[in-house]
C-alpha positions, 0 to 999 in steps of 0.5 A: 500500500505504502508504495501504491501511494508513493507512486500516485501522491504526485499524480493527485497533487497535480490534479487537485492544484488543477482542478482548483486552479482551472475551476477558478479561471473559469468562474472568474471568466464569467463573473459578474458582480452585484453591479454587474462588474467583472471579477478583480482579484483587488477588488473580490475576495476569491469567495465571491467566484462560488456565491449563489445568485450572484457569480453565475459559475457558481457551481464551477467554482465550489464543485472545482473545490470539492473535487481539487481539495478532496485530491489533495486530501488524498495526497497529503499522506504521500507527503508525508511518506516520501519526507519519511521524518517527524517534520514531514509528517507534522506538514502531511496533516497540516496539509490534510486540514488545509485540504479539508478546510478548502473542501468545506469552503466548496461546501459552504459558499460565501451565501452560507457567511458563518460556517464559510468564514470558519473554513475559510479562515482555517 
């Protein structure tokens, strides 16, 4: 098992970063703000790209999340693994909460302010 996960936990970074970053794009692209503004990375929080009723990608963006965060879970303990020291293993699940926080920010999107700012924030 140890070795299957050391062979794949690259693959899965690559993925989820992707994922993530494409999803974003995407959403970006196609932004419109309440004002009918397009979306700036001065002037919007990254949040705003997964807001229902407002960014019409919506789904694009926290579905990019849920997808690219749940892969990156995945390939937090090949980090760790591969590092093989006590550093190394405190950073795997350092990352694993990251990840996990991210995959909730997907679950809870800006229209959701509270349990989004607590992931958010994590």
């Amino acid at each position: 098992m140890k070795q299957i996960i050391l062979e794949f936990y690259p693959y899965l970074g690559w993925a989820g970063s992707l994922i993530i970053l494409l999803s974003s794009l995407v959403a970006a692209l196609a932004y419109r703000g309440r004002d009918g503004e397009r979306y700036s990375i001065t002037r919007h929080f990254i949040s705003e790209l997964g807001e229902i009723g407002v960014s019409r990608l919506a789904w694009v963006f926290n579905g990019g999340l849920l997808l690219g965060s749940f892969l990156l879970l995945l390939m937090m303990p090949g980090v760790g693994l591969s590092l093989d020291s006590a550093s190394g293993y405190i950073g795997s699940a350092l990352g694993m909460i990251a990840a996990t926080a991210c995959l909730f920010v997907g679950v809870f999107p800006l229209n959701q302010l509270k349990p989004h700012s607590i992931a958010a924030t994590t």
